[in-house]
C-alpha positions as CSV (number, residue, x, y, z in Angstrom):
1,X,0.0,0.0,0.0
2,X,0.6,3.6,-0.4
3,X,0.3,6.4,1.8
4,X,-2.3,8.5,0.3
5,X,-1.9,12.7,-0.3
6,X,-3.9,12.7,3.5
7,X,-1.3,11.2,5.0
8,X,-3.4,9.5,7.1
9,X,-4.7,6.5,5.2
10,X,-3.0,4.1,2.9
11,X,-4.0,2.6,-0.5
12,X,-3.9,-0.4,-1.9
13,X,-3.3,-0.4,-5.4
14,X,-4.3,-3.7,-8.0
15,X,-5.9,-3.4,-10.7
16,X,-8.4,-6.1,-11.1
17,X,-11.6,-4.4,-10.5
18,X,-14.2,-6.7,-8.5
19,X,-13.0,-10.0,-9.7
20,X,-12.4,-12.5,-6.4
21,X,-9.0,-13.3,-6.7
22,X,-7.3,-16.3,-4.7
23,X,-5.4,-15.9,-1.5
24,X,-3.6,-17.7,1.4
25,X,-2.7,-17.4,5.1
26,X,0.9,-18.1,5.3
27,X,-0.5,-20.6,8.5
28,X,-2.6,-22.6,5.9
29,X,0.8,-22.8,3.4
30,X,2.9,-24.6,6.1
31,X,0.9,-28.4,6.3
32,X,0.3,-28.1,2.7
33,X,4.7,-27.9,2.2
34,X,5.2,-30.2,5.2
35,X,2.8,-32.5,2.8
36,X,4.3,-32.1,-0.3
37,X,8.1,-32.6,1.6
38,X,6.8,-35.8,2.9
39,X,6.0,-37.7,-0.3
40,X,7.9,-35.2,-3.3
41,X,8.0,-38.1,-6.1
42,X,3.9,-37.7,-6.0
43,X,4.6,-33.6,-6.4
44,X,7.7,-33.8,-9.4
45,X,6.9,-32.2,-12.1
46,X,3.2,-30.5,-11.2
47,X,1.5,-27.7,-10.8
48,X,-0.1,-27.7,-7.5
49,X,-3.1,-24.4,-7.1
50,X,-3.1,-23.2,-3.5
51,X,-6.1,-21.3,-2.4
52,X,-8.1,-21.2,0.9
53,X,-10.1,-18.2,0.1
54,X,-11.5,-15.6,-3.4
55,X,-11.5,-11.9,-2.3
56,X,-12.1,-8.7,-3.5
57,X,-9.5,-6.1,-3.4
58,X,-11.5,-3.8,-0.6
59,X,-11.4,-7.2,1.7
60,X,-7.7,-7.8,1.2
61,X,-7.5,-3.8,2.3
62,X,-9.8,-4.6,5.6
63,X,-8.0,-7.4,6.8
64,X,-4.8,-5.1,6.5
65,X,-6.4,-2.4,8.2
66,X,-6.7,-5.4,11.2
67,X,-3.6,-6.6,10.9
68,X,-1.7,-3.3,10.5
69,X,-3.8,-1.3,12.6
70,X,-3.5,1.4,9.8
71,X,-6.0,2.8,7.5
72,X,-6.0,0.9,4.0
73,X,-8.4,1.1,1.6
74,X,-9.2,0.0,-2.2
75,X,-7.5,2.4,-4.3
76,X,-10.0,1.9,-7.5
């Protein structure tokens, strides 16, 4: 994010409009890789999609804000 010309807020800047796009705790990614470490020869060579959750850009900014404690907001 970027601190906007308030000073105050921040915004978060991608450009994909209201399309849900994927997303991932990095808690959730650590049993997946402890999987995938276990038994590799069933991994070799593939694409694996990770993806616990579709959001919109505004809900990515509000979980920020949580996290961050800071102002962030969709820049559209």
């Amino acid at each position: 994010p970027t601190k906007s010309s308030d000073g105050k807020t921040y915004n978060l800047a991608i450009p994909v409009g209201d399309v849900l796009f994927d997303g991932m705790a990095v808690a959730d990614l650590g049993p997946v890789v402890v999987s995938i470490l276990k038994s590799p020869a069933q991994y070799i060579g593939k694409d694996i999609g990770l993806s616990t959750e579709k959001l919109k850009v505004e809900q990515y900014a509000n979980i920020m804000s949580k996290v961050t404690g800071k102002t962030i907001k969709d820049a559209k």
